[in-house]
N, C-alpha and C positions, 0 to 999 in steps of 0.2 A: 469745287465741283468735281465728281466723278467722272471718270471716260464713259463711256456708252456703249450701247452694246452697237451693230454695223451689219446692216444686211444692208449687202445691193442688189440692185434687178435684177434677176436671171438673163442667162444668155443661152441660146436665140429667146424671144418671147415676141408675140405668140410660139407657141414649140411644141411639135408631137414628131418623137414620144419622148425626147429625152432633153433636158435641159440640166445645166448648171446654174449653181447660185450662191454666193463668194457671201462669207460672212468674218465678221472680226471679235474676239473675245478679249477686252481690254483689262480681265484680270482673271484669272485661273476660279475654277466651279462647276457646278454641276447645269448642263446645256438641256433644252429640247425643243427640238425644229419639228415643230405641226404644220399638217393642210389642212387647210380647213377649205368649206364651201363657203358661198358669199353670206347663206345666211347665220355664219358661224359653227355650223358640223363637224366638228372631227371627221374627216378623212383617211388620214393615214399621221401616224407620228413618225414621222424619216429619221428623228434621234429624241431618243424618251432617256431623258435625268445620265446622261451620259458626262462622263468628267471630261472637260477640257480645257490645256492649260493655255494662259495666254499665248495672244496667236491667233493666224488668218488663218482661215480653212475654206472647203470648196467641196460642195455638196452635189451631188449628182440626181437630179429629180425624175421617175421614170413614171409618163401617164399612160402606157399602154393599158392601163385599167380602168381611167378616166371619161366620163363623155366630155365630150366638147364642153367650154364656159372658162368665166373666172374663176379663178381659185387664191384663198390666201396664206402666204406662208408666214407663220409665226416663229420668230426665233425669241424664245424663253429662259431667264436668266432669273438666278430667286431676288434680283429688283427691278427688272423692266422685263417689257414687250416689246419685240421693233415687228413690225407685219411689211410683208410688198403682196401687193398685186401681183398675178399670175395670168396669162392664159391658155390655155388647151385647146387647139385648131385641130379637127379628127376631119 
């Protein structure tokens, strides 16, 4: 069995305007961390096809452009999806 890919919860959440959100890359490749809305929308891509070698990293999420609601963040590996819930308090 393969490692996996690893998003945790953002911190603070609910959060406006700016959160963090801790992810783990358990072998070197090409990443991209999407928002999406709840009903699937592309929002904003935070990291589109960007190389990164194994290793934790920590992303900085900024919704000052956001309405209030859930939102999902997708972190993208060319073999999985791992998605968290979000929310955006305005």
């Amino acid at each position: 069995l393969s490692p996996n890919l690893e998003l945790s919860q953002n911190y603070p959440n609910p959060f406006n305007p700016v959160s963090k959100i801790d992810y783990s890359i358990p072998k070197s490749g090409i990443i991209s961390l999407h928002l999406v809305d709840i009903n699937g929308r592309l929002i904003e891509k935070l990291i589109s096809n960007k190389y990164h070698f194994q290793n934790k990293y920590t992303h900085e999420i900024n919704a000052r452009n956001l309405n209030s609601g859930i939102y999902i963040v997708q972190l993208i590996s060319e073999d999985e999806v791992v998605s968290r819930k979000i929310a955006v308090i305005k």
